[in-house]
C-alpha positions in Angstrom: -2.3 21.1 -11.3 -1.0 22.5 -14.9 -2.4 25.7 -15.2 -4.3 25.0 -18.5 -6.4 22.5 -16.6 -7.7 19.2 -17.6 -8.7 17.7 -20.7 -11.1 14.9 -20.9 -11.5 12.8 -23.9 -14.4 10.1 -23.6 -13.3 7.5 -25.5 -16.4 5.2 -24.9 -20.0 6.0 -23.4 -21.9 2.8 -24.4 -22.7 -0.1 -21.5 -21.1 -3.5 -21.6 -22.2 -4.5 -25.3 -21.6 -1.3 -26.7 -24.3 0.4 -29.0 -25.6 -1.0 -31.4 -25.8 -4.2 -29.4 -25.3 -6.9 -31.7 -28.6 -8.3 -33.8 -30.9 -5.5 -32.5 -33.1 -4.2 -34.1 -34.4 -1.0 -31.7 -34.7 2.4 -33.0 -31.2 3.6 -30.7 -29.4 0.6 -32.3 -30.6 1.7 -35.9 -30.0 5.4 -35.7 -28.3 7.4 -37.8 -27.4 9.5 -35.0 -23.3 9.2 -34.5 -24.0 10.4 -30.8 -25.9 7.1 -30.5 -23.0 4.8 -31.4 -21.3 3.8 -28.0 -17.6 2.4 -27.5 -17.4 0.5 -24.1 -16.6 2.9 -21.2 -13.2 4.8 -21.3 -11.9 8.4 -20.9 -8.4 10.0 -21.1 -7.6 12.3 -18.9 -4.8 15.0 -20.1 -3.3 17.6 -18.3 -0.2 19.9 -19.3 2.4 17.4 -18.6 0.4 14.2 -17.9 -2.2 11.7 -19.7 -4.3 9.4 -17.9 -6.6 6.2 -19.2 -9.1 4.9 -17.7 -9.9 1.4 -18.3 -8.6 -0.5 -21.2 -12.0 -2.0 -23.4 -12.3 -4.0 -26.2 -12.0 -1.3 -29.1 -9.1 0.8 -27.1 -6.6 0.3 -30.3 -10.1 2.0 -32.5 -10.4 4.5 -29.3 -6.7 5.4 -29.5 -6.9 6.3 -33.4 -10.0 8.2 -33.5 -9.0 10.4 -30.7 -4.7 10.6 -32.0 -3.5 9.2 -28.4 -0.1 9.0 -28.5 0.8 8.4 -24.9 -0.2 6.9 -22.0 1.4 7.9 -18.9 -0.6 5.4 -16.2 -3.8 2.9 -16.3 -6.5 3.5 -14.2 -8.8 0.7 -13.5 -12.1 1.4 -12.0 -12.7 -2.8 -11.9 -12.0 -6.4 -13.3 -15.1 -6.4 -15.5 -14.1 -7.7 -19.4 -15.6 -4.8 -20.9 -12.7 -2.7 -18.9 -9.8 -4.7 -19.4 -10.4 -6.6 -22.4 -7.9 -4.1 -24.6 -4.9 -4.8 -22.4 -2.7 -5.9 -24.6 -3.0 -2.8 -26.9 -0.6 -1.3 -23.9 2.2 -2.8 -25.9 2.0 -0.1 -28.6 2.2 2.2 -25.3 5.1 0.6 -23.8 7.1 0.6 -26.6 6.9 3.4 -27.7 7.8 5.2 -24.6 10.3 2.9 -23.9 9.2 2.0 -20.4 6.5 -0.2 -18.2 3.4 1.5 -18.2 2.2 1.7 -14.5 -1.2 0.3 -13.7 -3.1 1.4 -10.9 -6.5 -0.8 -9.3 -7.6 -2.2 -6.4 -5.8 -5.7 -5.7 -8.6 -7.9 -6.3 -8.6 -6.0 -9.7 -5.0 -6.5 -10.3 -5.0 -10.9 -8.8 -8.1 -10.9 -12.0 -5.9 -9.4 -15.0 -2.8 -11.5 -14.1 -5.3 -14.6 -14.3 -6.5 -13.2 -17.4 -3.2 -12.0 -19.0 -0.8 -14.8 -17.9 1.4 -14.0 -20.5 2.0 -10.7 -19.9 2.9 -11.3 -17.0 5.0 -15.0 -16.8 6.4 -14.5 -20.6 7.8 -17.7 -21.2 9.2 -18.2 -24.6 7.6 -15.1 -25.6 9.0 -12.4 -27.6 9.4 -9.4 -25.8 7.7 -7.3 -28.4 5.3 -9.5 -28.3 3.5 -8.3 -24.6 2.7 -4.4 -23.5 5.5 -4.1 -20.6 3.2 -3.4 -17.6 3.8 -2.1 -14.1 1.1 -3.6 -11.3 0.5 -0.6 -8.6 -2.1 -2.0 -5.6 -3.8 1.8 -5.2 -3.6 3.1 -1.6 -5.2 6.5 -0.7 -4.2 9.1 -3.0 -1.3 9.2 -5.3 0.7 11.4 -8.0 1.5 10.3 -11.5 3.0 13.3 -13.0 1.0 16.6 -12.5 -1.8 15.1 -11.6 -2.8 13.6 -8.0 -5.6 11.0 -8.2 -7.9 10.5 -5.6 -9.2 7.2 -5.8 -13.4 6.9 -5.1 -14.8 3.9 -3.3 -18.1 3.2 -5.2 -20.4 0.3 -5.5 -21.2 -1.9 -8.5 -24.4 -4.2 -6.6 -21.8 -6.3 -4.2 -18.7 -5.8 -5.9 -16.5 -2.5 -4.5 -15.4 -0.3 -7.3 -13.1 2.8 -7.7 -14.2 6.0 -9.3 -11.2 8.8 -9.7 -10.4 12.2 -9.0 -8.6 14.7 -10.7 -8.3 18.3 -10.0 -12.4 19.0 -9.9 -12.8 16.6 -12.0 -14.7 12.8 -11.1 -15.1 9.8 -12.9 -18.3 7.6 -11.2 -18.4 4.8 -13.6 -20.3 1.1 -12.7 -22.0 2.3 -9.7 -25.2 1.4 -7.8 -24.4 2.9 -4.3 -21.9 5.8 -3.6 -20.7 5.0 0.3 -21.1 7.3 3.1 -17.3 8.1 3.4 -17.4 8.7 -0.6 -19.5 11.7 -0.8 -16.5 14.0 0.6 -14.3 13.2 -2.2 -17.1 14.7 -5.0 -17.3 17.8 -3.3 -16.7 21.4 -5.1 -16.6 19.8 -8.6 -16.6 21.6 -11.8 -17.1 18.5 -13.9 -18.9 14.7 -12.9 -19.3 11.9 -15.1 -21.6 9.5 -13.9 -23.2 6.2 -14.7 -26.8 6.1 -15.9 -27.4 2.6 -17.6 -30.9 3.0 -18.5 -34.7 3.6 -17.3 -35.7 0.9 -15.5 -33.8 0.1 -12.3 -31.0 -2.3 -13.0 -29.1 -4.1 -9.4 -25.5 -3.3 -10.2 -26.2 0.5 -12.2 -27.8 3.4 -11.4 -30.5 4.6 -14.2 -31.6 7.2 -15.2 -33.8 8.6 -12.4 -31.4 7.6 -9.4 -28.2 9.4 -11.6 -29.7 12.5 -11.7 -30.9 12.8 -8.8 -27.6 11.8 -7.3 -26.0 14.4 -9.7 -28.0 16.8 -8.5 -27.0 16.3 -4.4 -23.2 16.1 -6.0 -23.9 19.3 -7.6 -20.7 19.5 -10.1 -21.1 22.5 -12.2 -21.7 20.1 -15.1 -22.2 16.1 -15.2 -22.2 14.0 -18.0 -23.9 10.0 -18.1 -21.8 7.2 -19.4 -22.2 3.7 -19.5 -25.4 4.2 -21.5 -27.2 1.3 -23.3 -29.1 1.3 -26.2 -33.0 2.2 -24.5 -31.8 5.3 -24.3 -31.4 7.7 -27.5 -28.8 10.6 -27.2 -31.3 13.4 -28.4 -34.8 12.8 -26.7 -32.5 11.6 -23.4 -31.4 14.7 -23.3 -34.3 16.9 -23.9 -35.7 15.3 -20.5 -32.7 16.4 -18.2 -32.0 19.2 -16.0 -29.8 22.0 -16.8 -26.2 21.3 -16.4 -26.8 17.5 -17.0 -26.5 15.6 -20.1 -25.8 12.1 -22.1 -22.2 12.0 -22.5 -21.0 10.6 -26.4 -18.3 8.8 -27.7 -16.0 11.8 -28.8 -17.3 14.4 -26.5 -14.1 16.7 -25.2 -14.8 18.7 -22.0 -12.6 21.0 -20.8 -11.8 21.7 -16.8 -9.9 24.3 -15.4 -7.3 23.4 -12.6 -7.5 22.4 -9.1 
């Protein structure tokens, strides 16, 4: 790993209908509060040499602008969900610009569900080639570099659907999760940074809320962790005046930085 570390950028904190949630009225939905406005959930990762995304959501072009992402060196998808892959096609800028197929990394199950979703993207008939984001499918399989950076792919689970969480330096990424398997809890060790899902208060079958992440946080014990995936029961500020030290409500915006491997 580059010496200067990692960079993480989270793009989007908010659950699947983003916050505010369309005609709601609630008092998270109506805030004034910036840090309670919630993008669906993304992050970049950046190292020296090397910039990761995570997912691809619905506002990724408005993600892209308001944090000046200019390059996109891989894909990483945690699952087939819509609110991670809905932005696909803003890849094209990507490709284009640097000239080249963008590699995409999932599980295959994830990558069989965006070709159905995508087909032309991926069988461009009559299509203009400008026209499509020029995309390379990569089934993940253990561990593997893309630049500077080695990703160590997470088996998680989202209720019955497997999911991947990702690895970077000391770095993890624990989106959509419900369950984190037996063999899983090895890869979180000795982390500096976690960001975990935390949908909510009540228990929810395919999420972790608010009770189960911390305390999970807590037996991963990263030096800091940071919720995602948040929906709109929960406001930023009183949230976070009920958690632990070294734990809080991640935003859209936040920028955390983590030293190297």
């Amino acid at each position: 790993m580059a010496d200067r570390g990692l960079t993480i950028s989270v793009l989007g904190s908010g659950t699947s209908h983003g916050v505010p949630m369309i005609a709601c009225d609630c008092a998270v939905c109506m805030s004034d509060s910036p840090r309670d406005k919630r993008m669906r959930p993304s992050i970049v990762i950046q190292s020296a040499g090397t910039s990761l995304l995570v997912d691809t959501t619905p506002e990724l072009r408005l993600q892209c602008l308001a944090h000046d992402i200019r390059r996109v060196d891989a894909v990483l998808y945690t699952h087939y969900h819509v609110d991670h892959v809905a932005g696909l096609d803003d890849l094209r800028r990507f490709s284009a610009i640097q000239e080249a197929a963008i590699p995409c990394y999932g599980q295959s199950a994830t990558l069989d569900r965006i070709r159905a979703m995508f087909p032309y993207v991926f069988d461009p008939v009559g299509t203009h080639p400008s026209a499509v984001p020029r995309l390379s499918l990569r089934t993940i399989d253990g561990a593997f570099d893309v630049g500077d950076c080695r990703v160590t792919p997470i088996p998680l689970m989202h209720g019955s659907m497997p999911v991947l969480g990702f690895r970077v330096g000391r770095f993890a990424y624990c989106t959509d999760v419900s369950e984190i398997p037996a063999a899983s809890w090895e890869l979180l060790r000795d982390l500096d940074v976690l960001i975990l899902d935390a949908l909510r208060l009540r228990p929810h079958p395919t999420h972790f809320n608010l009770d189960q992440a911390v305390d999970h946080a807590a037996k991963i014990g990263a030096g800091r962790t940071f919720f995602t995936h948040i929906a709109h029961e929960m406001g930023h500020a009183e949230t976070n005046a009920s958690l632990p030290d070294g734990m809080e409500l991640a935003y859209d915006g936040l920028r955390i930085e983590c030293g190297p491997a």
